[in-house]
N, C-alpha and C positions, 0 to 999 in steps of 0.2 A: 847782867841777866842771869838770873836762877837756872839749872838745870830743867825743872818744871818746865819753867817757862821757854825757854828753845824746843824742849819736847814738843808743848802743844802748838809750836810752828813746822809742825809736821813735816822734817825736811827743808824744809827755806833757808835758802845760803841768807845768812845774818852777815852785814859789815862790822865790826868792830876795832876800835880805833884805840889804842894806848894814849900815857897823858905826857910821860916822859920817857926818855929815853931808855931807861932803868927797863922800865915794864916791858918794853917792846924789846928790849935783849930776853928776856924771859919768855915771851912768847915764841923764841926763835925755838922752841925745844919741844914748844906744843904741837900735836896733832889732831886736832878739829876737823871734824868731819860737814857739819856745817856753818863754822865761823871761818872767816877771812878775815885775817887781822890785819889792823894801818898801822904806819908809825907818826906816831906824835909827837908833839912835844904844845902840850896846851897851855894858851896865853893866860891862864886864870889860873895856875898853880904854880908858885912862885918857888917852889923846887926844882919844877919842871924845867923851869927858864932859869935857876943859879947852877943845877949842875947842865945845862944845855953845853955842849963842844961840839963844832962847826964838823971835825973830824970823825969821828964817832957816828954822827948823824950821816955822814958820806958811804960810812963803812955799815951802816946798819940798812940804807935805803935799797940796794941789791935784794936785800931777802922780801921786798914788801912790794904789790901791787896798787895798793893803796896810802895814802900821805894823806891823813887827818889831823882834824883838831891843833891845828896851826893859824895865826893870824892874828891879832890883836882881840883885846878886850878893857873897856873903857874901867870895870869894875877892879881891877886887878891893880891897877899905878905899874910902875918899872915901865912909862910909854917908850923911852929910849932904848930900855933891851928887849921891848917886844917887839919894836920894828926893827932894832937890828937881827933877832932871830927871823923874823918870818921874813925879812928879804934876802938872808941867808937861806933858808928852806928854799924859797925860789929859786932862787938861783942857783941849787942843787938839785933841783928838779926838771931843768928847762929840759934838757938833752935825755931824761929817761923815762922809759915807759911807767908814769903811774899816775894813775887819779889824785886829785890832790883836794881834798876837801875842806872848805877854810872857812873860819869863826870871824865872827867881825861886830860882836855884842858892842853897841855904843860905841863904836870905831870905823863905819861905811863909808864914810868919806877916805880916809885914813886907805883902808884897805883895797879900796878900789884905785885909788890913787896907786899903790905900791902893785896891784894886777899890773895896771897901763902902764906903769916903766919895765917890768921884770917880763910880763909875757908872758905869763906858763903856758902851757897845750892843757886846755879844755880846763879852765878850773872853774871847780863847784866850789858857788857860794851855798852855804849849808845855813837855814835859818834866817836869811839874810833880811832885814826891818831896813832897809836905804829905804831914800828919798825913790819918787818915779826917775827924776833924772837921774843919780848915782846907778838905778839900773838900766837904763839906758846907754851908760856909760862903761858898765860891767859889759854889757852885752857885745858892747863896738871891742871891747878888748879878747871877745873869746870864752866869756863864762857862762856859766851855766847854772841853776838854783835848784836847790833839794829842798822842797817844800812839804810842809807837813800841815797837820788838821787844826794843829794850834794857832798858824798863821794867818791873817787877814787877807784876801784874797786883791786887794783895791792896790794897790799898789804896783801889782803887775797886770792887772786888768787896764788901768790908766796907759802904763808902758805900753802891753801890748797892740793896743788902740794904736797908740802912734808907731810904734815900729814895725808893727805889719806891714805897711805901705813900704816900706823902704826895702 
């Protein structure tokens, strides 16, 4: 995001979310008056995920309120050390206070799967294209969806039908 463009959000706390690890030690130094930065480590940069350390990520998670841009992506290949990292992020996340915002491009299944064993406290699915049951599924485990203008409305319009009643 441009300077401009934060300007003409006249004030509005912005989320923004780093991609690897790298970034997010750099932003430990910024002072942002309307950004709030996440730490990441995102399944679609495949730097992000060769220098990813399990330690690093423990040691850097303290300064952040928000854990973005984590979770799998079908587009990227490495499926083996994207689920080993994002079920690492979990599981350093279970016990500490932060939003955790999770990708799951061509991976819904996958990543709802790896929610329902790990358990985070309140994770948003960010973007999320599942099946009506994989949200239904999302939902029994505690998540939550960040929905935008681009996404189709039908898919949680079906869910919500059904799990209203429940």
């Amino acid at each position: 995001m441009t300077r401009p463009q934060l300007t003409a959000l006249e004030g509005a706390q912005v989320f923004s979310v780093t991609r690897s690890l790298d970034e997010a030690q750099t932003t430990l130094r910024r002072r942002d008056q309307t950004l709030t930065w996440g730490l990441g480590v995102h399944p679609g940069v495949a730097a992000a995920r060769s220098s990813y350390s399990p330690d690093r990520f423990r040691e850097l998670l303290p300064h952040f309120a928000l854990v973005g841009e984590v979770g799998l992506d079908r587009r990227a290949g490495g499926r083996d050390g994207q689920g080993e990292i994002f079920s690492d992020v979990l599981t350093a996340c279970q016990d500490e206070p932060v939003l955790v915002s999770i990708h799951s491009a061509g991976r819904t299944d996958d990543v709802v799967r790896l929610i329902e064993k790990h358990r985070p406290r309140g994770p948003i699915l960010h973007w999320f294209l599942g099946t009506p049951e994989e949200v239904d599924r999302a939902v029994s485990a505690g998540a939550y969806f960040s929905v935008n203008t681009a996404m189709t409305p039908a898919v949680f319009e079906t869910t919500s039908d059904r799990t209203s009643a429940v």
